[in-house]
Steps between C-alpha positions, in 0.01 A plus 500: 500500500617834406276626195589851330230687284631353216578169599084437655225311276279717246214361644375136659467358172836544378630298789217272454612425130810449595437246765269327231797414272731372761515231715328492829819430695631741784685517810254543843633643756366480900649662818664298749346373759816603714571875421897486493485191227465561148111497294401167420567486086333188286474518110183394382245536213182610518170517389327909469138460615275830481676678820673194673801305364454075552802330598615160661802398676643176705362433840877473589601825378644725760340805414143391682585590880583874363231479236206410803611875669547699196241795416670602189704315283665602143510292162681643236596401095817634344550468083632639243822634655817560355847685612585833346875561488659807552605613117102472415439766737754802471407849462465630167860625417634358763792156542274197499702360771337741707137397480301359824384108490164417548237217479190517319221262627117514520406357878096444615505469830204401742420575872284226591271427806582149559230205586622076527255298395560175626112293450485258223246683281704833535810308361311337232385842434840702455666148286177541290590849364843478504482199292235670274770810471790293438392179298185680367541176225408275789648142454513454887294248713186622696537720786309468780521409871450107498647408192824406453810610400379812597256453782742307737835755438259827611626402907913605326398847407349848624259762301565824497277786407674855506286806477604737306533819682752717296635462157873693437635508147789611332643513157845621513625601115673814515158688424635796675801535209447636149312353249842427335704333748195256544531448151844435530463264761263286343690453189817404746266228666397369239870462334636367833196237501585295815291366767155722523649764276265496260219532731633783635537663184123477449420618793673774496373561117141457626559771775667728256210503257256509785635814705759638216697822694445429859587905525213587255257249693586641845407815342178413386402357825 
């Protein structure tokens, strides 16, 4: 993931707090198994625990034979995106048509050291957060290894603990523009107000009053 200086985090815990306030759903990805093939790519949610990440899967899901040989593996959560059109982005004094498209997005992304957990207890283990992160208002039968409904299904699925290795973040608002086109583009977001517009918006409002002129900040540091 390409990350300029003034797309990166602030810091871990701005990342952090932003991963607090979404959901826990994101796209892993694993190498194939057979080099010329493409990764292996299964959308899944999961559970942050100190420096691993919990998840579960189907025994019958493909991505286990590539998943057994992998050393590294990548998990990564997308929000609070939203297209930029062209006329939002001209030069000052200069025909909107002529303005560059972008995306704006803010993307966590995990490299992971992969390890299946496939005994009983292990399972219970990894369904007992997850459930606890989840449904943290409970209203679910026990969980444990011998009693059903849980116990018996445990044989249909696969732990998975993935240590966290590296942690790549990126909040990509225009930072690097004036304080005034930012401006600008907030106000247009939230007029548009479609799909994750508005989240956008405050992201990009958040940044602004957190870093203000990325050319004074440089400076500074």
């Amino acid at each position: 993931m390409l990350i300029r200086p003034w797309d990166a985090a602030l810091d871990d815990a701005e990342w952090q707090g932003w991963l607090a306030t979404h959901e826990h759903f994101g796209t892993l990805a694993v190498n194939n198994a057979d080099a010329a093939r493409a990764p292996v790519v299964v959308p899944t949610h999961f559970t942050v625990s100190a420096r691993e990440l919990l998840i579960h899967l189907a025994r019958p899901n493909p991505v286990w034979s590539h998943l057994e040989v992998a050393g590294e593996v990548n998990l990564t959560v997308i929000g609070d995106y939203a297209f930029i059109p062209t006329y939002w982005r001209a030069k000052a004094g200069g025909p909107d048509e002529d303005g560059v498209p972008t995306s704006y997005y803010s993307a966590v992304q995990f490299t992971c050291r992969p390890r299946i957990v496939d005994d009983a207890d292990g399972k219970v283990e990894i369904l007992a957060a997850q459930l606890a992160d989840f449904q943290p208002e409970g209203r679910h039968a026990p969980l444990a290894v011998r009693t059903p409904p849980y116990g018996p299904m445990l044989t249909g699925i696969r732990g998975v603990r993935l240590e966290i290795l590296r942690v790549d973040a990126k909040f990509k608002y225009d930072d690097a523009n004036p304080v005034e086109h930012r401006q600008q583009v907030i106000a247009n977001l939230e007029q548009r107000d479609r799909d994750l517009d508005a989240a956008a918006a405050a992201q990009q409002r958040r940044r602004l009053a957190t870093i203000g002129d990325w050319r004074d900040r440089a400076k500074r540091s």
